[in-house]
C-alpha positions in Angstrom: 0.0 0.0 0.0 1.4 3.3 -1.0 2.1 6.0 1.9 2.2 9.7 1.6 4.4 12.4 2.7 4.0 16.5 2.7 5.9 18.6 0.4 8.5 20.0 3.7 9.4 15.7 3.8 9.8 15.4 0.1 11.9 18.9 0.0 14.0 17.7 3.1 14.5 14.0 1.4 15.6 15.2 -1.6 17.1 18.7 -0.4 15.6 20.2 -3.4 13.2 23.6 -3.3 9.2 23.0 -4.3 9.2 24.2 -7.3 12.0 21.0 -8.2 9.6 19.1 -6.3 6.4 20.3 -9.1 8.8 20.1 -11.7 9.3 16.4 -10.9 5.4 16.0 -10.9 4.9 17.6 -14.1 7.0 15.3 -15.5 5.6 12.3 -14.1 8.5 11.6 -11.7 6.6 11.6 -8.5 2.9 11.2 -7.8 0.9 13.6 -6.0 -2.2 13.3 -4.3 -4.3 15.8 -2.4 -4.3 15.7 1.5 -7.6 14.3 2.8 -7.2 16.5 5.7 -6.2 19.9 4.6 -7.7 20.3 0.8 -5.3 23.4 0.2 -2.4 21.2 0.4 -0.7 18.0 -1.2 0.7 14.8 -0.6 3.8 12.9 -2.3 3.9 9.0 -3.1 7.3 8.2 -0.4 8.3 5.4 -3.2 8.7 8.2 -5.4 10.6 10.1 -3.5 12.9 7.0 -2.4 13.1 6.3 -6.0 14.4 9.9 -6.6 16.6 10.1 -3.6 18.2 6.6 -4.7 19.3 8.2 -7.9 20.5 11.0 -6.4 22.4 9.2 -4.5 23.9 6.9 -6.8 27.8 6.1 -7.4 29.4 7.1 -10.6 30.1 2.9 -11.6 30.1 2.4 -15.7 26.3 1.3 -15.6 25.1 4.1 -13.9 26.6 6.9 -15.5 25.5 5.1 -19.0 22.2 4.8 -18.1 22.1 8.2 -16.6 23.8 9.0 -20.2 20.8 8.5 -21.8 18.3 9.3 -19.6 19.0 12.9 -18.6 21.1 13.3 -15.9 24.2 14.1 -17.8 24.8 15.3 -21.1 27.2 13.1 -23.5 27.9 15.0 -26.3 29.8 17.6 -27.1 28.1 20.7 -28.8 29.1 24.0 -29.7 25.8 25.3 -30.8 23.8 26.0 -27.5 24.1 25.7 -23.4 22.1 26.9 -21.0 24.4 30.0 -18.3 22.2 31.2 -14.9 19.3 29.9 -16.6 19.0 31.7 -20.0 19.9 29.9 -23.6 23.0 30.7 -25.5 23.6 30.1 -28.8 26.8 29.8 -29.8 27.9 32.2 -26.8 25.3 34.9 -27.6 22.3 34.9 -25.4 19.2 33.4 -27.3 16.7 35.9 -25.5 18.7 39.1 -26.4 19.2 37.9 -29.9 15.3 37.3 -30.3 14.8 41.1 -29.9 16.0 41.7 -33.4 17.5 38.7 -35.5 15.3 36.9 -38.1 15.3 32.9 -38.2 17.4 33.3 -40.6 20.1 35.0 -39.0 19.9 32.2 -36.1 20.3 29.8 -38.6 23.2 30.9 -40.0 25.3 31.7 -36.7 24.1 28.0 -35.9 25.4 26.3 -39.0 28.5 28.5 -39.2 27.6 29.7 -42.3 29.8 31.7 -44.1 26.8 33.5 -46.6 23.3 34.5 -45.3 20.3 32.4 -45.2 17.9 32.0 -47.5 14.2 29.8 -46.8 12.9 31.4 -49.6 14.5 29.2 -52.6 12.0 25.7 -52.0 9.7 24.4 -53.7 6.0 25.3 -53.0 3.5 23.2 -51.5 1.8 20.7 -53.9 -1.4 22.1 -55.7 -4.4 20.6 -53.7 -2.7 19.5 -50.5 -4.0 21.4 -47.2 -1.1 22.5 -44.8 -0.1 20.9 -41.8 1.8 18.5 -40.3 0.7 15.8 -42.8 2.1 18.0 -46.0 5.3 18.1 -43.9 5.7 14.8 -43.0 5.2 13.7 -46.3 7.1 16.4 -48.2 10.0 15.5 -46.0 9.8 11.2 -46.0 9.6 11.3 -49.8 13.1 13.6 -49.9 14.2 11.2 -47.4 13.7 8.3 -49.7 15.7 9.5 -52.4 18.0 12.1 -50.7 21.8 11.6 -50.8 24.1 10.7 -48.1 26.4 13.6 -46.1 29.5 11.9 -46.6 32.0 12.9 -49.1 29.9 16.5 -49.3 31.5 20.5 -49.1 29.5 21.8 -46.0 28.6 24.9 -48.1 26.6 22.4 -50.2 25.0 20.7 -47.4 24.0 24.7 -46.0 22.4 24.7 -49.4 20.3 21.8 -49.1 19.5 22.7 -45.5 17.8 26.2 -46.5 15.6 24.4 -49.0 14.7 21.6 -46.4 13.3 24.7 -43.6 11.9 26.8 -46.7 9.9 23.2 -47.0 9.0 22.8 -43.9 7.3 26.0 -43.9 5.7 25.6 -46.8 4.1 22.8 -46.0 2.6 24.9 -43.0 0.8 27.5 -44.7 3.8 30.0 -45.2 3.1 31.7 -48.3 6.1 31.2 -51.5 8.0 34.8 -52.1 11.4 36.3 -51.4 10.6 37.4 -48.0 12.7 37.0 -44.5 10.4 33.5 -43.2 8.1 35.3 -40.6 7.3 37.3 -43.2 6.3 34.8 -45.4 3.8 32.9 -42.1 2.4 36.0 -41.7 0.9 36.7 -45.1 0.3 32.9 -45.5 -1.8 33.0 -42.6 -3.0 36.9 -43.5 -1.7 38.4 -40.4 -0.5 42.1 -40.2 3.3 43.2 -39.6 2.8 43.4 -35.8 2.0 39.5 -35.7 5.1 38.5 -37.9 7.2 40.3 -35.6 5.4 38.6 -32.9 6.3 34.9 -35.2 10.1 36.3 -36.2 10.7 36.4 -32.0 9.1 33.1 -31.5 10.9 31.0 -34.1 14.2 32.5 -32.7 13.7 31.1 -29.2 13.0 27.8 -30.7 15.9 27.4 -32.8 17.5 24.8 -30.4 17.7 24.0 -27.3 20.8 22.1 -26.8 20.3 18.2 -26.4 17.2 18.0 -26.8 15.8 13.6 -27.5 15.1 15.3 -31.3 18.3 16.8 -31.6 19.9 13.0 -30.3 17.5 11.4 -32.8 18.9 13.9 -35.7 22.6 13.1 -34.9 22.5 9.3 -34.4 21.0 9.8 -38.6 23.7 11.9 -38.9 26.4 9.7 -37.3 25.3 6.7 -39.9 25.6 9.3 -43.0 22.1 9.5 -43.7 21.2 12.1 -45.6 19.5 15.9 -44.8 16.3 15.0 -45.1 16.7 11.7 -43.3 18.3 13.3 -40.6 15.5 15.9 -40.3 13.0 13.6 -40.7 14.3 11.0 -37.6 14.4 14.7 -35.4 10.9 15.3 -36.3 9.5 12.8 -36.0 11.0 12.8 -32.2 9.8 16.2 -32.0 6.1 15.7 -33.1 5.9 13.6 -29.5 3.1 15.4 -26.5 6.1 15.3 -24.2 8.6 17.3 -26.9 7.0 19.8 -29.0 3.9 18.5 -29.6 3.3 19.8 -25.7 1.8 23.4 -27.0 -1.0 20.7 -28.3 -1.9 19.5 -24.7 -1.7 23.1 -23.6 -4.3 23.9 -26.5 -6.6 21.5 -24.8 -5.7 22.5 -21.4 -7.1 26.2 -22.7 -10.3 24.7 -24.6 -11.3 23.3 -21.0 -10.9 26.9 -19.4 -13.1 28.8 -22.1 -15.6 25.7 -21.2 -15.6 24.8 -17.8 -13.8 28.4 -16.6 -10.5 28.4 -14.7 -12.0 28.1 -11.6 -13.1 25.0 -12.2 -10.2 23.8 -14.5 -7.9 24.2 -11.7 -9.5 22.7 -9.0 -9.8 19.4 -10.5 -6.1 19.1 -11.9 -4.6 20.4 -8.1 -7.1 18.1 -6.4 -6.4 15.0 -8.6 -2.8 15.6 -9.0 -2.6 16.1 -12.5 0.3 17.9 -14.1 -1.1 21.4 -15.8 0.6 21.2 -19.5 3.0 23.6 -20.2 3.9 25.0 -16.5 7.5 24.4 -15.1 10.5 23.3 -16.9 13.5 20.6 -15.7 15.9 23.0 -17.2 14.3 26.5 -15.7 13.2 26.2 -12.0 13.2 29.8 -11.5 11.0 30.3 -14.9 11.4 29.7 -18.5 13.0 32.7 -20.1 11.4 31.9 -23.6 8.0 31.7 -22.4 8.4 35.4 -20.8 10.3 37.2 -23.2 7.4 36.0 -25.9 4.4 37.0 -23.3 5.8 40.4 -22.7 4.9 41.4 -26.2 1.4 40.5 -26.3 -1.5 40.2 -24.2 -3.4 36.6 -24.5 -6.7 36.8 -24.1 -8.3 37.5 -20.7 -9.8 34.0 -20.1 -6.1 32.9 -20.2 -3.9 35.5 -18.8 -6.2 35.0 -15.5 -6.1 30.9 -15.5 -2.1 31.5 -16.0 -1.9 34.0 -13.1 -4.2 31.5 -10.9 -1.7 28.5 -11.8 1.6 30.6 -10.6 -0.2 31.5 -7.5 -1.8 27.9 -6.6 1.9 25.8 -7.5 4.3 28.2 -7.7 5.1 27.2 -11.5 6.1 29.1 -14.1 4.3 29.0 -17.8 7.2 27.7 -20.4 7.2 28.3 -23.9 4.7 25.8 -24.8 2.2 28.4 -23.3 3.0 31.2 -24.7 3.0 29.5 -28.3 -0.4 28.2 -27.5 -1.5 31.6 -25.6 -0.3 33.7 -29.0 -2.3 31.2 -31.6 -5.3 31.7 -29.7 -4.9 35.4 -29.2 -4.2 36.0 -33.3 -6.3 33.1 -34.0 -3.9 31.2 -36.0 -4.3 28.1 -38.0 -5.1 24.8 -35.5 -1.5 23.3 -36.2 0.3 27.0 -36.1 2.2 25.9 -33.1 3.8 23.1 -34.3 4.2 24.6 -37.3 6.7 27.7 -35.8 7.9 25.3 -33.4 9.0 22.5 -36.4 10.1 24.6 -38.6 12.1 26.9 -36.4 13.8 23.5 -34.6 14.7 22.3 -38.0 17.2 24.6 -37.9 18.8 23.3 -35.1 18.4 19.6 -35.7 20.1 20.3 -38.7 23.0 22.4 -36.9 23.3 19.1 -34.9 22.8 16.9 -37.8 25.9 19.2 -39.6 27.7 19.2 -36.4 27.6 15.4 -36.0 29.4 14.9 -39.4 33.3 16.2 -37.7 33.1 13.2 -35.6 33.0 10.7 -38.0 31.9 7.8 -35.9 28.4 6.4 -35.3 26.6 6.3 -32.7 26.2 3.0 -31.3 25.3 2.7 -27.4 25.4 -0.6 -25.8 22.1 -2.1 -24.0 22.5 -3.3 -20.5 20.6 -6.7 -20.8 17.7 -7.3 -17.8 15.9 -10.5 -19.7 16.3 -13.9 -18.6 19.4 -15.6 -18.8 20.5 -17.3 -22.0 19.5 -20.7 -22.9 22.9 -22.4 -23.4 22.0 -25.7 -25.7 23.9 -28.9 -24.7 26.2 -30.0 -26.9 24.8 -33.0 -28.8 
């Protein structure tokens, strides 16, 4: 039978804060309940928490630091593209926030790829006559250049940035961006017939989702890369990652987490996620405890509608959690009432330029990527010898 502690037991097991505590329960690390004697407070499965504390706690031997490898507790690969310094992004040294204010997707791309000429998205071809934008022109734009694309190896990089701006300028095409020789924000906007104030509004948001370091996309992108697959191939395997709820499909769940408040109101929205214990999509972030930077440059330069500024407001009150990016991509759709799949869309096709980054930066190592399972099946059956 499970037991239950408060959140002062699970902070002092686990010496963390609360707000590592949420962040644990909004990703489905630890189980919360609600305290059947104080309804204003919660209680934390004590399995969980031993669980958590056990890995804490755990030696550096050759299994553990593998599995921990893989799993998130320690990054494995080297990068120069983007880290994370007192809780901000940086690409490539310069601060990813500070260089939203200004630079186009464009520019980020080509400070991420090393680029020696500008970027151009604009040089792809359009979106085939009598297919609807979305995610399923993308997908199958991109598996179809996949099947015949060429491998990386033996190519000039300056070839390879070539066949990288047609692949975004895809991507974006397939989401409704309209074909012309215009800076890729630009291009969204008219596509989706929005004024100059709502491109700049897409130009900031597809910066801050350029890349963020090593992400399980980015992985999935270099372990193509690693074998010599080609561009598309390599996209396509970080994609395809991406389009997962728990990656950058998560604007999605928040999308529905917002349909319930203009239904039910936040009121009652938020009372039955905090009394059953459910994780509120798109609050708190593993790599920002104190708040993701992202999420609160975007919000600062619009306001979402009232229904949802007010049910965000209630949510940092009632946990202590912080919206993260996925909100305010799903806060600015419904505020400019963009097209259903708008989110993914920015956040695919902005992230394409950093899978491919990792995808281009994979190539200098010249080894693939091969990790080792660590078996946990029944032993071998050893036949006799006859």
């Amino acid at each position: 039978m499970a037991s239950w502690i408060s959140m002062d037991e699970a902070c002092s097991l686990l010496g963390v804060r609360p707000q590592t505590v949420y962040a644990y329960v909004s990703r489905g690390k630890l189980e919360v309940a609600p305290d059947p004697t104080d309804s204003r407070r919660s209680l934390y499965r004590t399995e969980d928490v031993a669980v958590l504390t056990k890995r804490k706690q755990a030696g550096r031997k050759h299994e553990t630091l593998a599995a921990n490898t893989l799993f998130g507790a320690e990054p494995s690969v080297p990068t120069a593209l983007c880290t994370f310094f007192k809780g901000r992004p940086y690409y490539q040294g310069r601060d990813a926030v500070d260089l939203a204010r200004s630079a186009t997707l464009e520019d980020a791309a080509q400070l991420l790829w090393g680029a020696e000429r500008a970027v151009d998205f604009s040089t792809s071809t359009p979106l085939q006559a009598g297919r609807q934008p979305g995610r399923d022109a993308a997908f199958t734009a991109l598996a179809s250049l996949a099947a015949v694309g060429l491998s990386t190896r033996g190519r000039l990089t300056r070839v390879l940035h070539t066949e990288g701006q047609a692949l975004v300028g895809q991507m974006a095409n397939a989401f409704g961006a309209r074909q012309c020789p215009q800076p890729l924000h630009q291009r969204f906007a008219l596509g989706w017939k929005q004024p100059h104030r709502v491109a700049e509004l897409l130009r900031t948001a597809m910066v801050l989702l350029a890349d963020h370091e090593l992400t399980s996309s980015a992985f999935a992108a270099r372990i193509a890369a690693s074998t010599g697959a080609s561009l598309p191939a390599c996209l396509l395997a970080g994609l395809t990652t991406l389009s997962g709820p728990l990656h950058g499909d998560a604007s999605g769940r928040v999308q529905a987490l917002f349909s319930e408040v203009e239904r039910l109101g936040d009121d009652a929205v938020l009372a039955h996620y905090l009394s059953t214990g459910l994780p509120l999509a798109g609050f708190g972030h593993h790599i920002y405890p104190d708040g993701d930077p992202r999420a609160a440059a975007l919000l600062a330069l619009f306001e979402p509608p009232q229904a949802i500024a007010r049910f965000i407001e209630k949510v940092i009150a009632m946990t202590g959690l912080q919206p993260n990016i996925d909100v305010a991509l799903a806060a600015l759709v419904a505020h400019h009432r963009l097209p259903a799949d708008a989110a993914f869309g920015l956040f695919a096709t902005a992230r394409s330029v950093g899978l491919l980054a990792h995808s281009l930066e994979q190539l200098d190592v010249a080894q693939v990527i091969r990790p080792r399972g660590r078996y946990v099946g029944p032993p071998p059956q050893v036949l006799a010898a006859g």
